[in-house]
mmCIF file of the N, C-alpha and C atoms, coordinates in Angstrom:
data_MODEL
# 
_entry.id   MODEL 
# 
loop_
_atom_site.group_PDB 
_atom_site.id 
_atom_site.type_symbol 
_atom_site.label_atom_id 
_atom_site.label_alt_id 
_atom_site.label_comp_id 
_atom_site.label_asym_id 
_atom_site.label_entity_id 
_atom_site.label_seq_id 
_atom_site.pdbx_PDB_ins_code 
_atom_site.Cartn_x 
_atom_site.Cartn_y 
_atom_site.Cartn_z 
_atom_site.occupancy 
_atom_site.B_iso_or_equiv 
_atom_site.pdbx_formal_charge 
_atom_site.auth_seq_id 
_atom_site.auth_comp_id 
_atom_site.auth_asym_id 
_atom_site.auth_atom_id 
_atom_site.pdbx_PDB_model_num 
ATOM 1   N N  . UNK A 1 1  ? 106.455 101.222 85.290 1.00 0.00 ? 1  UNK A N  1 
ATOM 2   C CA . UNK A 1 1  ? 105.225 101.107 86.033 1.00 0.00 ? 1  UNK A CA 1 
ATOM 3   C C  . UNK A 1 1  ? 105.173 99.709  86.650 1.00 0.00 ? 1  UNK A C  1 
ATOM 4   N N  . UNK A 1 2  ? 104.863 99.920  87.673 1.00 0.00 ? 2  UNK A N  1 
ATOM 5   C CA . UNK A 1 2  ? 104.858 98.939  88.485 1.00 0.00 ? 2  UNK A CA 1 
ATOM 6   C C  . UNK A 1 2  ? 103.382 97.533  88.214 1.00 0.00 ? 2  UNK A C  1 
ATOM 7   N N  . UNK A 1 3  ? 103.449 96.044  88.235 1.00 0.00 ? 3  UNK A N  1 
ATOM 8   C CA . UNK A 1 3  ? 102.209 95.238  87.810 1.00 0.00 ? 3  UNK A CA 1 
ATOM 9   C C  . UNK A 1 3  ? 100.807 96.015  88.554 1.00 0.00 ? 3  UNK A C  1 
ATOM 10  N N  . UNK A 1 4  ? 101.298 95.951  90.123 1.00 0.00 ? 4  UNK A N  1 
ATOM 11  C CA . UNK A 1 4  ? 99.997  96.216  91.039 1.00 0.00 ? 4  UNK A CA 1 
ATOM 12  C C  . UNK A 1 4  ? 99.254  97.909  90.367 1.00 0.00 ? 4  UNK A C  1 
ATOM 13  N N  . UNK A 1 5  ? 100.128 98.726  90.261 1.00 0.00 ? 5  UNK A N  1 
ATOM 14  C CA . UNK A 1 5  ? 99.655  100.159 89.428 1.00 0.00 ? 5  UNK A CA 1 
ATOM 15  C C  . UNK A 1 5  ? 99.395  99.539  88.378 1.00 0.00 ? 5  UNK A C  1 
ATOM 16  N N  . UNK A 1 6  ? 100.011 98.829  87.353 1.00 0.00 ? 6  UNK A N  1 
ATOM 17  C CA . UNK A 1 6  ? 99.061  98.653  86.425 1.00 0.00 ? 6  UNK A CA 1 
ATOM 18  C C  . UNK A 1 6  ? 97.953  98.121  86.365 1.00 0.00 ? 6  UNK A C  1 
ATOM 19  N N  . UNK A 1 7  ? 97.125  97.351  86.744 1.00 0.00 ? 7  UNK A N  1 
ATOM 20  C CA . UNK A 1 7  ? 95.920  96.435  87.343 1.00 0.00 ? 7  UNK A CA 1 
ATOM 21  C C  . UNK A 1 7  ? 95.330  97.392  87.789 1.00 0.00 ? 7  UNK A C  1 
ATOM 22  N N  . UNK A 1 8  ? 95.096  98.090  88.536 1.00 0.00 ? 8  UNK A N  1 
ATOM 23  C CA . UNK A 1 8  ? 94.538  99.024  89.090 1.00 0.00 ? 8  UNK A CA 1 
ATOM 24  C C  . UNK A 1 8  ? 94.267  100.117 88.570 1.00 0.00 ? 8  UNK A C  1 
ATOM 25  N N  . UNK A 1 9  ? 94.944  101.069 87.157 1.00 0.00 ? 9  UNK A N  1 
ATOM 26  C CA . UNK A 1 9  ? 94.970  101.584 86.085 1.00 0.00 ? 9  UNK A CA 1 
ATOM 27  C C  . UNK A 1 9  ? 94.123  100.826 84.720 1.00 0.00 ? 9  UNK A C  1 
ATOM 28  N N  . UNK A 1 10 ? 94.397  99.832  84.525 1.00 0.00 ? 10 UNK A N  1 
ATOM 29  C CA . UNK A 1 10 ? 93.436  99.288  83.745 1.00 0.00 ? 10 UNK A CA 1 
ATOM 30  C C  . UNK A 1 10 ? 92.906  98.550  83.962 1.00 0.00 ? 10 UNK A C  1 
ATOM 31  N N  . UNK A 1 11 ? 91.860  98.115  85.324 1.00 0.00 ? 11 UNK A N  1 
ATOM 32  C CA . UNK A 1 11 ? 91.068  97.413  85.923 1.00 0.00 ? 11 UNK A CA 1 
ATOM 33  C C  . UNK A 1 11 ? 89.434  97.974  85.332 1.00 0.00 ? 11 UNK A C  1 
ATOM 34  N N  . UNK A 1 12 ? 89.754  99.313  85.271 1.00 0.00 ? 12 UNK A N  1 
ATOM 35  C CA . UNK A 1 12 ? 88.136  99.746  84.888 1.00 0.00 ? 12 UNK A CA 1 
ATOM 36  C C  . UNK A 1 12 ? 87.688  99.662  83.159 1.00 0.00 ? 12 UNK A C  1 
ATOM 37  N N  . UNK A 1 13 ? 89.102  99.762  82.669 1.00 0.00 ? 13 UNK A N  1 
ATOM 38  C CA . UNK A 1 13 ? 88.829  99.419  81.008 1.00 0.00 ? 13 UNK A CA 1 
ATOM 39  C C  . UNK A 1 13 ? 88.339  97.829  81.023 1.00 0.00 ? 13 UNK A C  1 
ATOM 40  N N  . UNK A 1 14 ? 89.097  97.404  81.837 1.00 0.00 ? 14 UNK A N  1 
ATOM 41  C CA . UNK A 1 14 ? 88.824  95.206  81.778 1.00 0.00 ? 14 UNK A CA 1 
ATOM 42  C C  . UNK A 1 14 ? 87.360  95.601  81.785 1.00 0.00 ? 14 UNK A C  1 
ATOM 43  N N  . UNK A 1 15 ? 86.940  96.195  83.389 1.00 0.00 ? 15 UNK A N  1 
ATOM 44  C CA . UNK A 1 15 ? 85.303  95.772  83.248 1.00 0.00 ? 15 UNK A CA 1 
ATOM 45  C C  . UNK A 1 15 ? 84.298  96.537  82.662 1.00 0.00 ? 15 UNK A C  1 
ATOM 46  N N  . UNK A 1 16 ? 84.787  97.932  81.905 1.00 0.00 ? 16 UNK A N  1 
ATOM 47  C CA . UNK A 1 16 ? 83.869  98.355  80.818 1.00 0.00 ? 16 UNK A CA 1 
ATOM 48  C C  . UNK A 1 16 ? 83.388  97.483  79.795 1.00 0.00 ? 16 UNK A C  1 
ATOM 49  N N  . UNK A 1 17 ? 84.806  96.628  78.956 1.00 0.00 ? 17 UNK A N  1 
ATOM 50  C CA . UNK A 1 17 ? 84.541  95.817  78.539 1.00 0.00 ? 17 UNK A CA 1 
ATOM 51  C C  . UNK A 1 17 ? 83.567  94.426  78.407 1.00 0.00 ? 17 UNK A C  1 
ATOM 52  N N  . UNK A 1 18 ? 83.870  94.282  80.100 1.00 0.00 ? 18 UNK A N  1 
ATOM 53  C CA . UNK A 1 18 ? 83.105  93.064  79.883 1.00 0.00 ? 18 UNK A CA 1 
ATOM 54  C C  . UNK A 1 18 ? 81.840  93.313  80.274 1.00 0.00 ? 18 UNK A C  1 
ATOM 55  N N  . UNK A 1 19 ? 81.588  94.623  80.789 1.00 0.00 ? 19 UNK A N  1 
ATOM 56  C CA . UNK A 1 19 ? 79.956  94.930  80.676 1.00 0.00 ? 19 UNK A CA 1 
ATOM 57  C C  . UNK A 1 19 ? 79.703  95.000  79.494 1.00 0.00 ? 19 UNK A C  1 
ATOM 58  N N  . UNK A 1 20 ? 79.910  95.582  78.491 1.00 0.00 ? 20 UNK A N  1 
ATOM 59  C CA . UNK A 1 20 ? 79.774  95.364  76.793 1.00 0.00 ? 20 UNK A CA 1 
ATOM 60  C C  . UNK A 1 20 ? 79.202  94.283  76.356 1.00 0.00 ? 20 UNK A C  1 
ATOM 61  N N  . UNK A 1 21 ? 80.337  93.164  76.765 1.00 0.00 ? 21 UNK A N  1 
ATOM 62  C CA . UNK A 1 21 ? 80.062  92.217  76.380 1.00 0.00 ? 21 UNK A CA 1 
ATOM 63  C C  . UNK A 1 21 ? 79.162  91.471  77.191 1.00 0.00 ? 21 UNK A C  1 
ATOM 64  N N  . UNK A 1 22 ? 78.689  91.594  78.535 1.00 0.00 ? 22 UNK A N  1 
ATOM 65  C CA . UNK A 1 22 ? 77.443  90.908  79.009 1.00 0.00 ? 22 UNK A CA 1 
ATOM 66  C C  . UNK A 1 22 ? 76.528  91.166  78.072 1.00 0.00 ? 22 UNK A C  1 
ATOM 67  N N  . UNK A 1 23 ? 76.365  92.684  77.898 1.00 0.00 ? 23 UNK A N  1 
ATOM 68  C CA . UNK A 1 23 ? 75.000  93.049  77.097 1.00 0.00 ? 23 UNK A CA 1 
ATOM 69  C C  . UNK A 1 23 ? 74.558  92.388  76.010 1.00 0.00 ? 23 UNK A C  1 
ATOM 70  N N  . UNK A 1 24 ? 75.728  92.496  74.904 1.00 0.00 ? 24 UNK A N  1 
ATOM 71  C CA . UNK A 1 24 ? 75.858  91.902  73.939 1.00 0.00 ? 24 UNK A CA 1 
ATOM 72  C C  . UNK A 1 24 ? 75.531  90.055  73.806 1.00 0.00 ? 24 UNK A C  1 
ATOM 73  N N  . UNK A 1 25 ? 75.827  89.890  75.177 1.00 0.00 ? 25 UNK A N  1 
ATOM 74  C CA . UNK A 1 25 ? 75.469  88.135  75.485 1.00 0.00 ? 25 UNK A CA 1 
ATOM 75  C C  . UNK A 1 25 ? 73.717  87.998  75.424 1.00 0.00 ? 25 UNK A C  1 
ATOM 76  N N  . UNK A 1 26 ? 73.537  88.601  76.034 1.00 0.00 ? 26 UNK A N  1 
ATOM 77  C CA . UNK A 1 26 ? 72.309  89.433  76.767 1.00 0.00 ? 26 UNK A CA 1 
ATOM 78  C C  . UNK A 1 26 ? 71.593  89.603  75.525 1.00 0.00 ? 26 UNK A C  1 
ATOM 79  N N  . UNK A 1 27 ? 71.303  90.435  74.807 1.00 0.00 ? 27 UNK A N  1 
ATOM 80  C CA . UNK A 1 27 ? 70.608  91.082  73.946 1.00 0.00 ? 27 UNK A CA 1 
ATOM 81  C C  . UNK A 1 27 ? 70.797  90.393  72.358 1.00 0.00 ? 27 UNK A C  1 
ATOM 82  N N  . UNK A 1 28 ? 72.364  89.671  72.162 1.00 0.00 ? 28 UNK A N  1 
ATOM 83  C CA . UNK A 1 28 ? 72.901  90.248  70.959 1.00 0.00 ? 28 UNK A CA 1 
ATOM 84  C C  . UNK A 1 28 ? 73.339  91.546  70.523 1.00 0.00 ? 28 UNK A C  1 
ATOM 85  N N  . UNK A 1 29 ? 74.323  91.101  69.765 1.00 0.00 ? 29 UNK A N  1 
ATOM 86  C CA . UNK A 1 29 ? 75.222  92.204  69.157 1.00 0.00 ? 29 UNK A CA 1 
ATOM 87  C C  . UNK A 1 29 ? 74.289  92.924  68.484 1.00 0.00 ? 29 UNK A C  1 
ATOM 88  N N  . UNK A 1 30 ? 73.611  92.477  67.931 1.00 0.00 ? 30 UNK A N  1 
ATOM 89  C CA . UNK A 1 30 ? 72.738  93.780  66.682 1.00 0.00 ? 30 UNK A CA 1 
ATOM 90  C C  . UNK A 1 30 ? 72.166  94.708  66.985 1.00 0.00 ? 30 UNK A C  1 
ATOM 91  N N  . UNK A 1 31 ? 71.794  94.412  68.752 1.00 0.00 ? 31 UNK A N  1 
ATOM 92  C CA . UNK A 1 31 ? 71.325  95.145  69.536 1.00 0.00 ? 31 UNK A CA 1 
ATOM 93  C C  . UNK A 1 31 ? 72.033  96.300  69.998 1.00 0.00 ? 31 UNK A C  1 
ATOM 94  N N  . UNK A 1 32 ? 72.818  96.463  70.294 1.00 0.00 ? 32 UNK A N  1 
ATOM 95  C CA . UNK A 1 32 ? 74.018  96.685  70.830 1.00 0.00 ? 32 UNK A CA 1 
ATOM 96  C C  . UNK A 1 32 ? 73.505  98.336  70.188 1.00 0.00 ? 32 UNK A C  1 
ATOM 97  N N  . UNK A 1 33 ? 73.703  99.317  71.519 1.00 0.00 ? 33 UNK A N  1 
ATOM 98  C CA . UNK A 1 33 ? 73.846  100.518 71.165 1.00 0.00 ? 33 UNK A CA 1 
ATOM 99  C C  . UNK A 1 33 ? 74.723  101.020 70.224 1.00 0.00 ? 33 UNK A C  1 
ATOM 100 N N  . UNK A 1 34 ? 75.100  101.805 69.040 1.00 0.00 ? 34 UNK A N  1 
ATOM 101 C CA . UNK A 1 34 ? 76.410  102.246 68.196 1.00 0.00 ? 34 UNK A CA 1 
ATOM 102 C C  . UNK A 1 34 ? 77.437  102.462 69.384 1.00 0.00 ? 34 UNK A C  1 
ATOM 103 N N  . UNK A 1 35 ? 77.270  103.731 70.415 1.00 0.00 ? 35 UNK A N  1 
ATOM 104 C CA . UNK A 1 35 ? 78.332  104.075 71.361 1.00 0.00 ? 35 UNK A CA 1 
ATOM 105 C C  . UNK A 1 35 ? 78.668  102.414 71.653 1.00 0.00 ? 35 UNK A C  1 
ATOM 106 N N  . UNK A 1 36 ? 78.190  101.881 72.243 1.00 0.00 ? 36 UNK A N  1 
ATOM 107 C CA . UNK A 1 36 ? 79.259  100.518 72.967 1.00 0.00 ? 36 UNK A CA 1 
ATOM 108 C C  . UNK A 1 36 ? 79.466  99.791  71.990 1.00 0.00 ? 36 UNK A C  1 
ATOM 109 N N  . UNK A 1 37 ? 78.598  99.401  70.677 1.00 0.00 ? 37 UNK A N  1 
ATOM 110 C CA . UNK A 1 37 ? 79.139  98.522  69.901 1.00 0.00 ? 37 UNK A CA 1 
ATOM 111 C C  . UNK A 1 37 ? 81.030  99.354  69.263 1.00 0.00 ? 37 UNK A C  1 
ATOM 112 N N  . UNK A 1 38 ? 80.954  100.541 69.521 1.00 0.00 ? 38 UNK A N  1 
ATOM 113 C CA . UNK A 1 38 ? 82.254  101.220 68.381 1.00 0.00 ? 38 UNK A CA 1 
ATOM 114 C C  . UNK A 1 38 ? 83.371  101.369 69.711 1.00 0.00 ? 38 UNK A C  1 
ATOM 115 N N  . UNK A 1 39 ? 82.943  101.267 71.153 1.00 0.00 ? 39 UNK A N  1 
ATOM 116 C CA . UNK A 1 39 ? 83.924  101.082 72.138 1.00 0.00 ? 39 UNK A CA 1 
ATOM 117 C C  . UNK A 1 39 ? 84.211  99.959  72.954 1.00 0.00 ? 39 UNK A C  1 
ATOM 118 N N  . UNK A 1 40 ? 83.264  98.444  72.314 1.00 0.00 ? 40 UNK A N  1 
ATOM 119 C CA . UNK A 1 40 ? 83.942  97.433  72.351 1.00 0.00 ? 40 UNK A CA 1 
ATOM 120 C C  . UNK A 1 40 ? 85.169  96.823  71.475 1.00 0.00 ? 40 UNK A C  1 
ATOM 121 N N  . UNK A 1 41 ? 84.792  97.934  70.077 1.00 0.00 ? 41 UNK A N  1 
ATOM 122 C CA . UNK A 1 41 ? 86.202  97.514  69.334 1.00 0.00 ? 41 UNK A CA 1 
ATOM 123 C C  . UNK A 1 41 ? 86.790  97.973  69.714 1.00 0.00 ? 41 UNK A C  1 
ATOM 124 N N  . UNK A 1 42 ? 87.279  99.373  70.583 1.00 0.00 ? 42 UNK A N  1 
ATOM 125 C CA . UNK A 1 42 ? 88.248  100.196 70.891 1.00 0.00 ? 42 UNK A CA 1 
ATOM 126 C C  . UNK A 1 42 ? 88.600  99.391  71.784 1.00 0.00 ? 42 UNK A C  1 
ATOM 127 N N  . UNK A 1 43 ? 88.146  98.835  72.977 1.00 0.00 ? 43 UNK A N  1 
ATOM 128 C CA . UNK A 1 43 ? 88.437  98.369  74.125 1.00 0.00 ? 43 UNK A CA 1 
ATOM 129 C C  . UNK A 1 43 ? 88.961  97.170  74.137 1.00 0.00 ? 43 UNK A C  1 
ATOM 130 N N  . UNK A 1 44 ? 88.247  95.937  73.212 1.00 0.00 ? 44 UNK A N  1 
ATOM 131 C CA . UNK A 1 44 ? 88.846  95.303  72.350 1.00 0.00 ? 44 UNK A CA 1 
ATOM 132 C C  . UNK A 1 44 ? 90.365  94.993  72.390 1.00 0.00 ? 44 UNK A C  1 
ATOM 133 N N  . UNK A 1 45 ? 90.661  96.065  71.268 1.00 0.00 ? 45 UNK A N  1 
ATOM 134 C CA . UNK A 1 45 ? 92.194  96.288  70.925 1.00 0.00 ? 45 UNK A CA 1 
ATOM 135 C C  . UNK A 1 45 ? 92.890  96.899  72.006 1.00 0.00 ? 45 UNK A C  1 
ATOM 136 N N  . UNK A 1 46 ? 92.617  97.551  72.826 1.00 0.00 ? 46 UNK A N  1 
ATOM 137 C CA . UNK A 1 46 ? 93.155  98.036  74.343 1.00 0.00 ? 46 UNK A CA 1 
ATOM 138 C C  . UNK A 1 46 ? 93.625  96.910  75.362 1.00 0.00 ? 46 UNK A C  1 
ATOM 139 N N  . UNK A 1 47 ? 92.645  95.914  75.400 1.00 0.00 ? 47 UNK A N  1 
ATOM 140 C CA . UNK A 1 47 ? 92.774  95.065  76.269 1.00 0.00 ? 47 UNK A CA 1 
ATOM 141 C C  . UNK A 1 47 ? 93.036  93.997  75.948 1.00 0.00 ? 47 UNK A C  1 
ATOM 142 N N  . UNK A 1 48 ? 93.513  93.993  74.563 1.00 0.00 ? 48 UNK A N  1 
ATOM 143 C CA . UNK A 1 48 ? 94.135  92.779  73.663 1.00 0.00 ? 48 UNK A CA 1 
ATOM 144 C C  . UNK A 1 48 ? 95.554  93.384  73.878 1.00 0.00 ? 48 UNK A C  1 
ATOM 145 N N  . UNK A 1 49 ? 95.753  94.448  73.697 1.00 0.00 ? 49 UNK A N  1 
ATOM 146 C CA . UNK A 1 49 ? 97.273  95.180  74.019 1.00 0.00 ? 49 UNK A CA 1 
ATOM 147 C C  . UNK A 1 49 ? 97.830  94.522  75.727 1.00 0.00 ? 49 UNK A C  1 
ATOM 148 N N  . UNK A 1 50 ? 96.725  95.039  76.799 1.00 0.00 ? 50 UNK A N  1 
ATOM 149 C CA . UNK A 1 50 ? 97.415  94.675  78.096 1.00 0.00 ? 50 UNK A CA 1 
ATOM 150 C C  . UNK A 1 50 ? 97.282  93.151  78.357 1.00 0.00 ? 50 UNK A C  1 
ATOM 151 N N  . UNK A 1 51 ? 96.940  92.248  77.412 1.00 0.00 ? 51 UNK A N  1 
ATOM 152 C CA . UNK A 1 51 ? 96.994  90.834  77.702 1.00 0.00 ? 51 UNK A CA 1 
ATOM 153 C C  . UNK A 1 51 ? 98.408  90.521  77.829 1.00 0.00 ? 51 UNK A C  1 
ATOM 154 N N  . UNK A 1 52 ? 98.672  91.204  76.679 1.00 0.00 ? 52 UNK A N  1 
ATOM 155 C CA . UNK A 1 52 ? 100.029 91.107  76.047 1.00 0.00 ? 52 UNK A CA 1 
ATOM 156 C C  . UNK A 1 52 ? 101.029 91.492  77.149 1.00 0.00 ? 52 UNK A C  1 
ATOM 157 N N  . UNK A 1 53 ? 101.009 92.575  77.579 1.00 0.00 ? 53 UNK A N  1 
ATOM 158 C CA . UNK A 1 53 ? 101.897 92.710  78.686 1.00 0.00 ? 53 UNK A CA 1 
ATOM 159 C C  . UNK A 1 53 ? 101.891 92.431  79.710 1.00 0.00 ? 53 UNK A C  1 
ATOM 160 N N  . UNK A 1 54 ? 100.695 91.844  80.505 1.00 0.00 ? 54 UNK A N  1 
ATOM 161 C CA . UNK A 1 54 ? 100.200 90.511  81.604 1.00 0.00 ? 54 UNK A CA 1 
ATOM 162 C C  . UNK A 1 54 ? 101.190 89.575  81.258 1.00 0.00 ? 54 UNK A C  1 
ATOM 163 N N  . UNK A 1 55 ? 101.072 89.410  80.520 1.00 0.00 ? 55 UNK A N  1 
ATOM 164 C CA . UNK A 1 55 ? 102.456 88.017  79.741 1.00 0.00 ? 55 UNK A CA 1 
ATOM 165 C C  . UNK A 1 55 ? 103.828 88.430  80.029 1.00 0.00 ? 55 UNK A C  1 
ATOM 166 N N  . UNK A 1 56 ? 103.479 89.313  79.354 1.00 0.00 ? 56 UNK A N  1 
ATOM 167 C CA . UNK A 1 56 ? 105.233 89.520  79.536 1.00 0.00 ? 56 UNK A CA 1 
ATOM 168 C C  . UNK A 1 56 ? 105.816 90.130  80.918 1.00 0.00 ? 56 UNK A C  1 
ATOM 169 N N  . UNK A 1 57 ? 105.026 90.749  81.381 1.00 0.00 ? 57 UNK A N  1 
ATOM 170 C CA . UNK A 1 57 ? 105.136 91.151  82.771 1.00 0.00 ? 57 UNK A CA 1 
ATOM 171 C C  . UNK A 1 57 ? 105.157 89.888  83.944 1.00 0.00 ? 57 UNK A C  1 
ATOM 172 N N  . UNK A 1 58 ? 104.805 88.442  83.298 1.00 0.00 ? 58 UNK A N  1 
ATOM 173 C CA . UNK A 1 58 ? 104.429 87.622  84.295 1.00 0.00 ? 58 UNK A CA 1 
ATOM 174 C C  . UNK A 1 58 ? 103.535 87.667  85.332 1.00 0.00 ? 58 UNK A C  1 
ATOM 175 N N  . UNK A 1 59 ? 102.416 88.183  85.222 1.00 0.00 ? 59 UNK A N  1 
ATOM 176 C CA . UNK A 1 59 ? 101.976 88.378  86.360 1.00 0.00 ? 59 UNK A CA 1 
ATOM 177 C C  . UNK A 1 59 ? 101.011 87.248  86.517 1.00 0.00 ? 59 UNK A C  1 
ATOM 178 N N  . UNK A 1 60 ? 100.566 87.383  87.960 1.00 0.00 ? 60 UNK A N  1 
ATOM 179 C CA . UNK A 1 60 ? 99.469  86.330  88.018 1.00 0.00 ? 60 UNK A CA 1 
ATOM 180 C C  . UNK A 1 60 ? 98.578  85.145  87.113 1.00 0.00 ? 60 UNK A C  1 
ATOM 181 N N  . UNK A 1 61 ? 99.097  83.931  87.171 1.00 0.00 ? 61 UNK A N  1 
ATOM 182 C CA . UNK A 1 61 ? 98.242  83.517  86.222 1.00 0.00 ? 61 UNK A CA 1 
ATOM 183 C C  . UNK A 1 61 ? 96.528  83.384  86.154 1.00 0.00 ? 61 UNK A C  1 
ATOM 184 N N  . UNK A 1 62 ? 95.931  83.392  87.046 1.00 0.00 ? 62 UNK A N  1 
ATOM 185 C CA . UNK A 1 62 ? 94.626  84.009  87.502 1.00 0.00 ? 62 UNK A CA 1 
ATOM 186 C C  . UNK A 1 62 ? 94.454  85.209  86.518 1.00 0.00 ? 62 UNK A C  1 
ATOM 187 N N  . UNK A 1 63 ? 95.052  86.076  86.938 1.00 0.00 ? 63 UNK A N  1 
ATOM 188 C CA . UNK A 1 63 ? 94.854  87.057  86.106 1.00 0.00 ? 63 UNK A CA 1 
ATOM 189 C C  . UNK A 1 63 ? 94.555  86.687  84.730 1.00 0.00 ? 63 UNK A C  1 
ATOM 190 N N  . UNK A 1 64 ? 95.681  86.372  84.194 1.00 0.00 ? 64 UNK A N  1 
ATOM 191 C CA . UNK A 1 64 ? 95.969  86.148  82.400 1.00 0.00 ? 64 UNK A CA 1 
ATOM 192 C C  . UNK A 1 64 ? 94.622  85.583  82.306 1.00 0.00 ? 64 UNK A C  1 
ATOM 193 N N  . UNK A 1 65 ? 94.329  84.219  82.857 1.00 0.00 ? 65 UNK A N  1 
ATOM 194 C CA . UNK A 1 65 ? 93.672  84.111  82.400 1.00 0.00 ? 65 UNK A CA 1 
ATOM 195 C C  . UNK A 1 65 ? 92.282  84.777  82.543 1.00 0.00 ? 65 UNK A C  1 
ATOM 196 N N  . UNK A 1 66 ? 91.942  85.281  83.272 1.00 0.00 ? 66 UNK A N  1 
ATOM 197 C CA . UNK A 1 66 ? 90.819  85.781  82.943 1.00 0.00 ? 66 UNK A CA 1 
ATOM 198 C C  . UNK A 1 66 ? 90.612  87.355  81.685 1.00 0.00 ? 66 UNK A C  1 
ATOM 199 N N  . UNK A 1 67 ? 91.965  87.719  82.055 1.00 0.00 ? 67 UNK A N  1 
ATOM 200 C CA . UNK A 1 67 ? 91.604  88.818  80.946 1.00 0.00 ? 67 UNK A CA 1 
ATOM 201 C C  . UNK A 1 67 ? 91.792  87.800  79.580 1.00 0.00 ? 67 UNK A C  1 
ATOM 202 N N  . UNK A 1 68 ? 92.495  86.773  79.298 1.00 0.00 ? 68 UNK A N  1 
ATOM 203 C CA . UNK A 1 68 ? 92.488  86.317  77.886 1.00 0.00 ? 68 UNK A CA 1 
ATOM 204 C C  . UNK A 1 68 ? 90.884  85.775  77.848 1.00 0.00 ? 68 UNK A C  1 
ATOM 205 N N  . UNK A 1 69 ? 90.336  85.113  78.936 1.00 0.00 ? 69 UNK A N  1 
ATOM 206 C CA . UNK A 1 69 ? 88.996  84.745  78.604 1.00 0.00 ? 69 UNK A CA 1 
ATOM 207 C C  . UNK A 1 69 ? 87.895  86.399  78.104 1.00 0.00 ? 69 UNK A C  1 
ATOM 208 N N  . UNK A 1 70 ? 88.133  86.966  78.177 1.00 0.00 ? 70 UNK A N  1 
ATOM 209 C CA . UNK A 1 70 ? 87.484  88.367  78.359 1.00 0.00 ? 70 UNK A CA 1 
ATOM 210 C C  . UNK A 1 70 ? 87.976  88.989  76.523 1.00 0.00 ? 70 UNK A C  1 
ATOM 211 N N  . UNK A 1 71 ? 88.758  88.821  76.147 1.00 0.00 ? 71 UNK A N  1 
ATOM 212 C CA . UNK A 1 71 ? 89.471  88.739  74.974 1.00 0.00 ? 71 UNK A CA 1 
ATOM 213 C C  . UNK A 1 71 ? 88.530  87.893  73.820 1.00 0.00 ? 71 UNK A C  1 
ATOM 214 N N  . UNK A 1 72 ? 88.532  86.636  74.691 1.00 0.00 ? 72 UNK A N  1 
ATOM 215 C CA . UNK A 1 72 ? 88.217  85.578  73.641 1.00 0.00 ? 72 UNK A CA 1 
ATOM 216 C C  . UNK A 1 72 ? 86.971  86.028  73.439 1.00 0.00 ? 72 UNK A C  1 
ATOM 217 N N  . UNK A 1 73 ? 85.577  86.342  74.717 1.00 0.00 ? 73 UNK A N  1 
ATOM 218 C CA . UNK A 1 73 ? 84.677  86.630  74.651 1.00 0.00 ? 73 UNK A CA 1 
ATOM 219 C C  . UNK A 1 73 ? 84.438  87.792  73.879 1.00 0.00 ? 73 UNK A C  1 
ATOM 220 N N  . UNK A 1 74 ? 85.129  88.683  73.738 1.00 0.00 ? 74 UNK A N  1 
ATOM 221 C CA . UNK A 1 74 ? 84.669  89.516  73.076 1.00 0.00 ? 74 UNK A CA 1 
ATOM 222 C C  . UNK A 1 74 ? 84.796  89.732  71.554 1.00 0.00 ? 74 UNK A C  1 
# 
């Protein structure tokens, strides 16, 4: 699979995520509906996975970093 297909394939998991985590900025976690609090961990570990291959794939450093900031935040 090609970087640009991948980005574009998991572009909408990145920003599910980080709507999650606005809310959660937003509100607090305690707040946090069950559905998004139990698919920020899923997403979480999803997008802790494609950091990983941002890396190794080399791609953009722009990129990296913002999905590792998105990581950290969450």
């Amino acid at each position: 699979m090609s970087l640009d297909l991948f980005v574009r394939e998991r572009r909408p998991v990145w920003d599910r995520l980080a709507g999650i985590v606005a809310i959660a900025q937003r509100r607090g976690v305690r707040r946090l509906p069950a559905d998004d609090a139990n698919d920020m961990v899923h997403l979480y570990r999803n997008v802790s996975a494609d950091l990983a291959r941002l890396r190794s794939l080399e791609a953009d450093p722009g990129l990296v970093t913002e999905i590792n900031r998105l990581v950290a935040r969450a």
